[in-house]
C-alpha beads as a LAMMPS data file, in Angstrom:
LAMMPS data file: protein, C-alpha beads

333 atoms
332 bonds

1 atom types
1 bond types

-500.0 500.0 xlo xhi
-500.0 500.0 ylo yhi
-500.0 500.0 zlo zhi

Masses

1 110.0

Atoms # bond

1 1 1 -202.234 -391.936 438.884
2 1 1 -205.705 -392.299 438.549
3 1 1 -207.228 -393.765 434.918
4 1 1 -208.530 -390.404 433.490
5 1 1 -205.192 -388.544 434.110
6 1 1 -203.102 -391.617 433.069
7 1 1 -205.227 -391.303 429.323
8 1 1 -204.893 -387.715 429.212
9 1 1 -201.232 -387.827 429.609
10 1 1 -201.255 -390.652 427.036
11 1 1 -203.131 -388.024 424.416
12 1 1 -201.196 -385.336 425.110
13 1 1 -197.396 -386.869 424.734
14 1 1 -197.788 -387.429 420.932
15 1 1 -198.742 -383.326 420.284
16 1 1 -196.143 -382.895 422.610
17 1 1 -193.345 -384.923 420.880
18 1 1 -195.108 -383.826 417.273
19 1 1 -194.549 -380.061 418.744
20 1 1 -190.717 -380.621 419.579
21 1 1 -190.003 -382.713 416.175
22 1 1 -191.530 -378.908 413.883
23 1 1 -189.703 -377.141 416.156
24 1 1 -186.484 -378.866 416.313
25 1 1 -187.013 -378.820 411.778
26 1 1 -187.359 -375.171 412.011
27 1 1 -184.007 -374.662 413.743
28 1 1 -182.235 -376.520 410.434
29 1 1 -181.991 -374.103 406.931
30 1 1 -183.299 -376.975 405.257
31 1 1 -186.160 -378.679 406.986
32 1 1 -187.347 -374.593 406.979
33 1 1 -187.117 -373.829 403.396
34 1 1 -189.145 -378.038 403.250
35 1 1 -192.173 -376.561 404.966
36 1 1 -191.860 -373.030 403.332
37 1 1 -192.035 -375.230 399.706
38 1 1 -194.540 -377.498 400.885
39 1 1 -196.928 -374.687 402.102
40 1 1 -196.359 -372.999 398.897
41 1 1 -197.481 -376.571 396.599
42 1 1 -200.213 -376.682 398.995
43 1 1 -201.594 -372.757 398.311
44 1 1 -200.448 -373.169 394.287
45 1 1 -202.294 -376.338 394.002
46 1 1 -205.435 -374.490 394.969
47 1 1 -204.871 -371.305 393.259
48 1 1 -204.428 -372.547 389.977
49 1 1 -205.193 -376.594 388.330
50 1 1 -201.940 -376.020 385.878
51 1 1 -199.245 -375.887 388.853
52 1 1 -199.399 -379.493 389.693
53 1 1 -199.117 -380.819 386.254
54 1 1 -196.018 -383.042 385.453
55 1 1 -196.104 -379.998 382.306
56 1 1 -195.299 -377.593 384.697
57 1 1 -193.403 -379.186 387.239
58 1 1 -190.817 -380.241 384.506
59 1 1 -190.864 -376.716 383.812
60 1 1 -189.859 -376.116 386.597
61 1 1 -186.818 -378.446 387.042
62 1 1 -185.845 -377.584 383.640
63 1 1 -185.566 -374.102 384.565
64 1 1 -183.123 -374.565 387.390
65 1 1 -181.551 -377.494 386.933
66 1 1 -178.270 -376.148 384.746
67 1 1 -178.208 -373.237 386.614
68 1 1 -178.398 -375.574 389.987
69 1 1 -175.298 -377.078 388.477
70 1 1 -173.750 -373.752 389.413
71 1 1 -175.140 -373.291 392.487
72 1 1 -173.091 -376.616 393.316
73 1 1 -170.059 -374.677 392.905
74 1 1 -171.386 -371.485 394.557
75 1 1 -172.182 -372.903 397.605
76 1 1 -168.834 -374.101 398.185
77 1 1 -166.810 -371.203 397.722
78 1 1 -169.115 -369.293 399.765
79 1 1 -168.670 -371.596 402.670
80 1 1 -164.595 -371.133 402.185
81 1 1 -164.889 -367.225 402.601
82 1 1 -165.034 -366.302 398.557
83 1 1 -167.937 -365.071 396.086
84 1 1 -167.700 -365.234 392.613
85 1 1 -170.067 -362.655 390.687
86 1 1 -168.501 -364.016 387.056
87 1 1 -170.093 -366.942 386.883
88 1 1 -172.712 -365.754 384.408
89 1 1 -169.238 -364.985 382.251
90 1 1 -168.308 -368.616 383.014
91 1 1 -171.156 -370.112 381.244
92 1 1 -171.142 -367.969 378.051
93 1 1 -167.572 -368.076 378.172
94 1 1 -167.862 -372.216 378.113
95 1 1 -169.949 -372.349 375.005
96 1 1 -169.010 -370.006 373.466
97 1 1 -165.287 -371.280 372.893
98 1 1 -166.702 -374.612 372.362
99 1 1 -168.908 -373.550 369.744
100 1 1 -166.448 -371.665 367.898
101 1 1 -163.832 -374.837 367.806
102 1 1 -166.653 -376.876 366.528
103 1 1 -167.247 -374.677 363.965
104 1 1 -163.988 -375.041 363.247
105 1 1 -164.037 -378.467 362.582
106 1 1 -163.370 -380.152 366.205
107 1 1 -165.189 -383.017 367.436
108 1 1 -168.048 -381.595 369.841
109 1 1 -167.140 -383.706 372.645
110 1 1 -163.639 -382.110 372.462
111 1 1 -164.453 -378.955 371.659
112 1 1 -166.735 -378.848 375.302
113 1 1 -163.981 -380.478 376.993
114 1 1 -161.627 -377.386 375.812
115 1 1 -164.163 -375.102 377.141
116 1 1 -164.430 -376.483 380.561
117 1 1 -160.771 -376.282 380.326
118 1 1 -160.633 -372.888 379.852
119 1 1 -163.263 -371.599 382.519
120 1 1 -161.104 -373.662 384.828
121 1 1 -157.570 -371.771 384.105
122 1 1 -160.053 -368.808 384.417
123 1 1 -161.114 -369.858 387.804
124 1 1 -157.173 -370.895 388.237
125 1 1 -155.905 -367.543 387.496
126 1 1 -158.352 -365.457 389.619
127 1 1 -157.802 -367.953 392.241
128 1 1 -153.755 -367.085 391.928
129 1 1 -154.817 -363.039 392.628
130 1 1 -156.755 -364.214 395.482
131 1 1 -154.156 -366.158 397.432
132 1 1 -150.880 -364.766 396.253
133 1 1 -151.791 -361.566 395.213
134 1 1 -153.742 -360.772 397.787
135 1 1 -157.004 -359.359 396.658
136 1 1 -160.767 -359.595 397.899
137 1 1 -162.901 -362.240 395.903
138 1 1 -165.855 -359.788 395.444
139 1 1 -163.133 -357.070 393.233
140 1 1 -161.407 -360.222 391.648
141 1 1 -164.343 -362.171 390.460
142 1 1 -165.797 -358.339 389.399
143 1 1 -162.904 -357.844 387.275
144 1 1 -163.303 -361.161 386.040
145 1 1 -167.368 -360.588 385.224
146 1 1 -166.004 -358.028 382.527
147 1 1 -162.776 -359.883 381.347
148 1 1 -164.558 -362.942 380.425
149 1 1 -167.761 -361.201 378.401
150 1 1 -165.768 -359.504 377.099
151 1 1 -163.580 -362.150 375.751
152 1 1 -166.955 -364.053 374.244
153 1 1 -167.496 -360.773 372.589
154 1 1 -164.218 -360.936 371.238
155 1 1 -164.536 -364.707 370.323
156 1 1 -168.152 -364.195 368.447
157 1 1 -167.146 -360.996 367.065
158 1 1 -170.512 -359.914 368.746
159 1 1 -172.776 -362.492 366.641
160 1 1 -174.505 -365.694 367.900
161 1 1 -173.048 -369.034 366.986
162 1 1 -175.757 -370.571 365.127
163 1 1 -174.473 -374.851 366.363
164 1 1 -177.553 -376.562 364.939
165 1 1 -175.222 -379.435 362.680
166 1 1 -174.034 -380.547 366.564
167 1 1 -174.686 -384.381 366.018
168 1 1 -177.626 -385.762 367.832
169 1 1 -175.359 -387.393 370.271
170 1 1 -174.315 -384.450 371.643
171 1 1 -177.727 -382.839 371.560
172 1 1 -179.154 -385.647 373.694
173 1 1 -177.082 -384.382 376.857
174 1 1 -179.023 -381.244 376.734
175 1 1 -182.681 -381.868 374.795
176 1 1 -182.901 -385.589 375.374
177 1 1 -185.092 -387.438 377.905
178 1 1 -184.681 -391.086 380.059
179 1 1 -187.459 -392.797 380.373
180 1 1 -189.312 -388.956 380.066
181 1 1 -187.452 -387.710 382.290
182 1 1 -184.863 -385.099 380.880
183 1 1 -181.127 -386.152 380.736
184 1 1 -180.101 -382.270 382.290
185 1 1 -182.553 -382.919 385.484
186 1 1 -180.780 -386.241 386.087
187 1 1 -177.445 -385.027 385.686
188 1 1 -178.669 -382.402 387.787
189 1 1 -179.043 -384.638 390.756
190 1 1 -176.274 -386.751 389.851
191 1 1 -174.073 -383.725 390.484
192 1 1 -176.464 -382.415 393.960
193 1 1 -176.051 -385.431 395.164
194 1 1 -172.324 -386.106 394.624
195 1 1 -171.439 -382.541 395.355
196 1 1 -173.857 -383.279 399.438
197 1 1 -172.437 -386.172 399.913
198 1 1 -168.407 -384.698 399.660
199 1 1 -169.045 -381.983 401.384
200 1 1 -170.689 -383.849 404.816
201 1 1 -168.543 -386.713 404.631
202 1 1 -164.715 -386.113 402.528
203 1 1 -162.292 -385.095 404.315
204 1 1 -160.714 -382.493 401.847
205 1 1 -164.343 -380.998 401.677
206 1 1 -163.910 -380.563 405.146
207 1 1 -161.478 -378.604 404.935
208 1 1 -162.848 -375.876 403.520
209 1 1 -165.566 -375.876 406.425
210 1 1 -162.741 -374.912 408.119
211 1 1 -161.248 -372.459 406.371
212 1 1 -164.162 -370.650 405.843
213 1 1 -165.205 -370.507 409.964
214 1 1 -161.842 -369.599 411.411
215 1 1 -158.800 -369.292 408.905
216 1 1 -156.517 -368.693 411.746
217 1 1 -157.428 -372.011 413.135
218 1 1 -157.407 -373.912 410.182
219 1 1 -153.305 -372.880 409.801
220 1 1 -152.343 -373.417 413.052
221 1 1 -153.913 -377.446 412.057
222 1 1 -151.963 -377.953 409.246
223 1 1 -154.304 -376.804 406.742
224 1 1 -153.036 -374.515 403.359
225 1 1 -155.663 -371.822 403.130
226 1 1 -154.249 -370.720 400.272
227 1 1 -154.522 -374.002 398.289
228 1 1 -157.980 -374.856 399.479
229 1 1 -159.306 -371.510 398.246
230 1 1 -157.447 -371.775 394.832
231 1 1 -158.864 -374.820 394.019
232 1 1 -162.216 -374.187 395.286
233 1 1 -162.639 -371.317 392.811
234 1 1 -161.271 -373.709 389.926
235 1 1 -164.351 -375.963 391.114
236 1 1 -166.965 -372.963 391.439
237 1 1 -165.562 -371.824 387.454
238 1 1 -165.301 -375.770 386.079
239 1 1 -169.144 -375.997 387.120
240 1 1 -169.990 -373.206 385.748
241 1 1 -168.377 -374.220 382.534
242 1 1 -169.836 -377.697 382.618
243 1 1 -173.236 -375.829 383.140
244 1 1 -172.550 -373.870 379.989
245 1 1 -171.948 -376.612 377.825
246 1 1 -175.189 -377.939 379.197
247 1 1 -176.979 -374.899 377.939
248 1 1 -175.424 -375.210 374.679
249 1 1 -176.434 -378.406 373.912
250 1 1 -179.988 -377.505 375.082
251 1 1 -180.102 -374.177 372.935
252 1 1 -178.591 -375.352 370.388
253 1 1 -176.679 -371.881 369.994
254 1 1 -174.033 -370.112 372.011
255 1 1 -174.337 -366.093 372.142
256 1 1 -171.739 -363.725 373.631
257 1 1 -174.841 -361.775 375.567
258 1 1 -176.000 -365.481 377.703
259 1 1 -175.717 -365.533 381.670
260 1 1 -176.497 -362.227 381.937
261 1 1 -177.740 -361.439 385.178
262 1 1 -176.917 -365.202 386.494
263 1 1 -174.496 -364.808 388.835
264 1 1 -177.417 -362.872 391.074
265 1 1 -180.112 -365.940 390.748
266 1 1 -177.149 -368.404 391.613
267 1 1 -176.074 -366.587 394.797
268 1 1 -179.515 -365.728 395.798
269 1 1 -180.291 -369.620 396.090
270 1 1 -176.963 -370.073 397.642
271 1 1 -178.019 -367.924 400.662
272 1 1 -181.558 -368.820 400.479
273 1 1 -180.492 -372.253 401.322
274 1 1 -177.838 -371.352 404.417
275 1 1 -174.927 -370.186 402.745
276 1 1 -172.897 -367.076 405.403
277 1 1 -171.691 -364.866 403.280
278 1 1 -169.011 -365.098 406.392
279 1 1 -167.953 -368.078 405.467
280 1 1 -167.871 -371.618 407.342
281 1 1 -171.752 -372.365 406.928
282 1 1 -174.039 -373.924 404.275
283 1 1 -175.227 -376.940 402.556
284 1 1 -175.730 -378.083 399.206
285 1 1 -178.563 -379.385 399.589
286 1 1 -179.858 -376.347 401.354
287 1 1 -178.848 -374.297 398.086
288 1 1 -180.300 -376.486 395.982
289 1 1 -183.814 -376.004 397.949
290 1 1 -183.000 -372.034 397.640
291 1 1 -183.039 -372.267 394.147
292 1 1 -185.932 -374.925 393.814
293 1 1 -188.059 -372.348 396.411
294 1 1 -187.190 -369.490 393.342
295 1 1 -188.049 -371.251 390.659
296 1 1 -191.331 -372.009 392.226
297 1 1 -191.996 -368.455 393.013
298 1 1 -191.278 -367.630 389.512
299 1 1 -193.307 -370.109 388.371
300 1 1 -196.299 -369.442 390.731
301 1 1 -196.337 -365.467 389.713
302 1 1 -196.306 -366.554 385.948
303 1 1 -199.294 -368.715 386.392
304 1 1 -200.740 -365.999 388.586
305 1 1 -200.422 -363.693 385.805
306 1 1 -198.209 -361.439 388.111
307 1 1 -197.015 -358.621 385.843
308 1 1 -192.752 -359.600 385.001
309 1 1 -192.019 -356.101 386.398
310 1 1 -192.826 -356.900 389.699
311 1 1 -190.989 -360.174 389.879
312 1 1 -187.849 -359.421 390.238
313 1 1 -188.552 -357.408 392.819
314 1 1 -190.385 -359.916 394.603
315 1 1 -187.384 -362.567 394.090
316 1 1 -185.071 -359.612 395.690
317 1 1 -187.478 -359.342 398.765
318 1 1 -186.854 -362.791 399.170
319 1 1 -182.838 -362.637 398.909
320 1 1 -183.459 -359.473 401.681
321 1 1 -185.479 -361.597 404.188
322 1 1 -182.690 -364.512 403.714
323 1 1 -179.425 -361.711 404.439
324 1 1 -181.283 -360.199 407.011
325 1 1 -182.178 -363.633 409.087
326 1 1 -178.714 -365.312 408.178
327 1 1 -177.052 -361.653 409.601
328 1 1 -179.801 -361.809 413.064
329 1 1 -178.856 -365.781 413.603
330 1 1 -175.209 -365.130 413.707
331 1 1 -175.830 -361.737 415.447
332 1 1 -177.087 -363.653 418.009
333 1 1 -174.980 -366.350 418.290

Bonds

1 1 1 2
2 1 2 3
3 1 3 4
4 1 4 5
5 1 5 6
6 1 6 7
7 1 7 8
8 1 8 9
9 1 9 10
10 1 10 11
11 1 11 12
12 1 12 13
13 1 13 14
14 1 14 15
15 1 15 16
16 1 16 17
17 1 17 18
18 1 18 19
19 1 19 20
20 1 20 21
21 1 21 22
22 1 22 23
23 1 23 24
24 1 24 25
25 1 25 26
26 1 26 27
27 1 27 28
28 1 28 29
29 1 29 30
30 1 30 31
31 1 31 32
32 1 32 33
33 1 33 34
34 1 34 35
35 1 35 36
36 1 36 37
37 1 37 38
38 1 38 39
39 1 39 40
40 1 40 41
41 1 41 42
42 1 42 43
43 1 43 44
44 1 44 45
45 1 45 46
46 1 46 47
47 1 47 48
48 1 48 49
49 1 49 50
50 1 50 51
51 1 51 52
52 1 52 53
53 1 53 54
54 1 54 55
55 1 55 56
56 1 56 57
57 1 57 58
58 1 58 59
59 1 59 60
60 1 60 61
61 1 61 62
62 1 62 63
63 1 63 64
64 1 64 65
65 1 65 66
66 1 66 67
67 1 67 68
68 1 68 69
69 1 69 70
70 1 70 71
71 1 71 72
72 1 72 73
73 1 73 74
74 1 74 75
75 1 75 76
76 1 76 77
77 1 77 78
78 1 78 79
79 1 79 80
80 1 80 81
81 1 81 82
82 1 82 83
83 1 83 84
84 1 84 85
85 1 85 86
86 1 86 87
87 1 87 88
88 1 88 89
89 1 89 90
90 1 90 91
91 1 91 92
92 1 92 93
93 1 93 94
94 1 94 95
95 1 95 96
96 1 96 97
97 1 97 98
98 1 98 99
99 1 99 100
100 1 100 101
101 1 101 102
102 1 102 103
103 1 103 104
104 1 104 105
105 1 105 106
106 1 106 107
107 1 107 108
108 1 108 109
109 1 109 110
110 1 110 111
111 1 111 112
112 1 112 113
113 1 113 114
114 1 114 115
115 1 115 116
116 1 116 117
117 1 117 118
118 1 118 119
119 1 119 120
120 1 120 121
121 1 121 122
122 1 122 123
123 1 123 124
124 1 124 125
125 1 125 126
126 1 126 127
127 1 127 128
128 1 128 129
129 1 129 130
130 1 130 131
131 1 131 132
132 1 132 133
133 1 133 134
134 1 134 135
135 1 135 136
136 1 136 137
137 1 137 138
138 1 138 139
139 1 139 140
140 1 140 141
141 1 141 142
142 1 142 143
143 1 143 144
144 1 144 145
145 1 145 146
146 1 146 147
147 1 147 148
148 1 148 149
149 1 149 150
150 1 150 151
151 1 151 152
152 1 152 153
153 1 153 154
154 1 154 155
155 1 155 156
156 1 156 157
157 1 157 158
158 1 158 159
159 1 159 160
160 1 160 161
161 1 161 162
162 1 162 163
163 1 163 164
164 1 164 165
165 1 165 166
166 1 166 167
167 1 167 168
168 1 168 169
169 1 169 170
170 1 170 171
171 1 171 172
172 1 172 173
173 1 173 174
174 1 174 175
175 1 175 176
176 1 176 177
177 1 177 178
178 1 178 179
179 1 179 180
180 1 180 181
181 1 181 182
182 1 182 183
183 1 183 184
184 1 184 185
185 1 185 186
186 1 186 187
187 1 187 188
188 1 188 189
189 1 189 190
190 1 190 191
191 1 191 192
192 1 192 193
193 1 193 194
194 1 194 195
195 1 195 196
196 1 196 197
197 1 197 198
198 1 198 199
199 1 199 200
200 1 200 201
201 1 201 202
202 1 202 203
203 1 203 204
204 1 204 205
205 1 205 206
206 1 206 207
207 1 207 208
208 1 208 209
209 1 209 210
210 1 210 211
211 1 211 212
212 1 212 213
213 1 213 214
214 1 214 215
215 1 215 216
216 1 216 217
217 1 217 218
218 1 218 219
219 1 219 220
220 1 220 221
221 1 221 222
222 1 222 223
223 1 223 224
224 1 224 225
225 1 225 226
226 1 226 227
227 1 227 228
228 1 228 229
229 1 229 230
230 1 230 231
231 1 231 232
232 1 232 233
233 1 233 234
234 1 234 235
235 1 235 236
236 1 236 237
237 1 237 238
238 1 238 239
239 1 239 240
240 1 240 241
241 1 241 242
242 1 242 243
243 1 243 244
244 1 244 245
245 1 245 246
246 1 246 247
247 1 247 248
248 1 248 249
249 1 249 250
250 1 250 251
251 1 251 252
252 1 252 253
253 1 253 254
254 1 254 255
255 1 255 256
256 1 256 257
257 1 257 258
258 1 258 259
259 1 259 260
260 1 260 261
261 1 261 262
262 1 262 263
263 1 263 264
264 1 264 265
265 1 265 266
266 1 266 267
267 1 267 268
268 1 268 269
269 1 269 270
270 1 270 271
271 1 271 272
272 1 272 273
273 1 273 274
274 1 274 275
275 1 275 276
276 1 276 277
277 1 277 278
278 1 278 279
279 1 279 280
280 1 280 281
281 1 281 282
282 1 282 283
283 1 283 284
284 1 284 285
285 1 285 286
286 1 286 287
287 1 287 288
288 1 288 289
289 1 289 290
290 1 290 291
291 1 291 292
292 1 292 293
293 1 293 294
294 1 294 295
295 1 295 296
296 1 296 297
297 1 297 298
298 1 298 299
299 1 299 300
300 1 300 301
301 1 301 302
302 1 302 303
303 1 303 304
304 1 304 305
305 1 305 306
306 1 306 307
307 1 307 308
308 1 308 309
309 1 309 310
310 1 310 311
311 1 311 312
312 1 312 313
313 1 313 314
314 1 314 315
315 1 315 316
316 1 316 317
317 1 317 318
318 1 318 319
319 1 319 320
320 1 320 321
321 1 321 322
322 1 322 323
323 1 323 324
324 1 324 325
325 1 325 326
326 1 326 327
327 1 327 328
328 1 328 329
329 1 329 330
330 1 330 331
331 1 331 332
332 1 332 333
């Protein structure tokens, strides 16, 4: 090999590995949705000075932090087969009886531990029509979207819970900050993180990867299908609880009307991120970047000056694309 061919090959195998490394990232849910978010910082951070301000970009975490908390819990009954459209009922359902027991005189602390409590019997209990009754998640968990606003309605007597004597103890969880960060972002991550690291490396997480891709399989291996999806909905509804007590705290109120519209925003960034509505596939932490990429988009038309009537139809072109290459990918597999 002669010295000007030996130095061009020596230029070109960097570009070459460089080229292989992008594409290889593409292939993976998450190292997509990581250029997608980068390339959007990269455009906002030109189009306006405000979006790369530690103002806004706590905004931003703010704004989908609790509701990442549910998106925890999403993802993973998703993977096992399930949906769960009441989750917006969760939430309100969470404060709301919470509120109302501190109100009536029961330590705060207590009170929220009651309410997580309850959104996990709810979770329990739609979880028993699921496995022994026999019923589809997406009728169950409808049934469930009205049974449960309805109950806060029932609870509230249709009026807001005004929960501004909560001692500041309790507030702190939801309005205080660590060293400036916020307490909810950290306890955000604190639960991401936990919630990744089960699901890629416990073994009972692992079993509901299995459920979810073949259920026949996972029977014939000594798994109880039944049992893994009953207490994967109890998680999906205890997060979703926990998340609503987080709002409370941070609101300082708990109304029978809150979540409204939730549930849509929480599986959106579920299968944003890789979640199969088929089951078997998905990642926290690619959820967690599906949410992250909506908030940004949200925030982005905002500072844009977008009008509000076109964002939500921009967010659902977004949830389209995401169906629509999730249904082509395992099309083609």
């Amino acid at each position: 090999m002669t010295d000007d061919s030996a130095t061009k090959a020596k230029d070109t195998a960097p570009t070459g590995g460089l080229l292989f490394q992008l594409k290889r990232l593409l292939r993976i849910r998450e190292g997509m949705l990581l250029l997608i978010l980068a390339a959007l910082f990269v455009a906002m951070s030109f189009a306006s000075e405000y979006f790369l301000t530690w103002g806004n970009m706590r905004a931003v975490l703010l704004s989908f932090s609790t509701e990442g908390i549910v998106v925890v819990g999403m993802t993973i009954l998703i993977i096992v087969g399930g949906i769960d459209l009441s989750v917006g009922a969760t939430m309100c359902l969470a404060m709301v009886v919470a509120g109302k027991l501190f109100l009536m005189g029961m330590n705060p602390w207590l009170a929220s531990v009651m309410g997580v409590f309850a959104t996990g019997f709810a979770g329990f209990v739609m979880g028993l029509f699921v496995t022994r009754v026999g019923l589809g998640f997406f009728i169950t968990s409808l049934a469930f979207f009205g049974l449960l606003r309805g109950m806060s309605f029932i609870i509230t007597e249709g009026t807001p819970l005004s929960l501004y004597s909560m001692p500041a103890e309790f507030k702190y969880i939801g309005q205080g900050t660590f060293y400036g960060v916020p307490v909810v972002i950290i306890i955000f991550f604190v639960v991401a993180i936990l919630g990744d690291i089960l699901l890629r490396r416990a073994s009972a997480f692992r079993k509901i990867i299995y459920v979810g891709s073949n259920e026949n399989a996972a029977n014939y291996a000594g798994i109880d299908v039944r049992k893994v999806r009953l207490w994967t909905t109890v998680l999906c509804s205890s997060l979703a609880g926990f998340a609503g007590i987080m709002f409370m705290a941070r609101l300082g109120v708990a109304t029978p009307t809150f979540g409204i519209g939730a549930e849509l925003n929480i599986i959106a960034a579920a299968v944003i991120g890789g979640a199969s509505l088929n089951g078997g596939k998905g990642s926290v932490l690619g959820a967690i970047l599906g949410i992250a990429l909506l908030s940004l988009v949200t925030s982005s038309m905002i500072l844009l000056d977008i009008s509000i009537f076109w964002q939500d139809t921009i967010r659902s072109l977004i949830l389209l694309a995401a169906v629509s290459i999730d249904h082509l990918v395992n099309k083609h597999r």
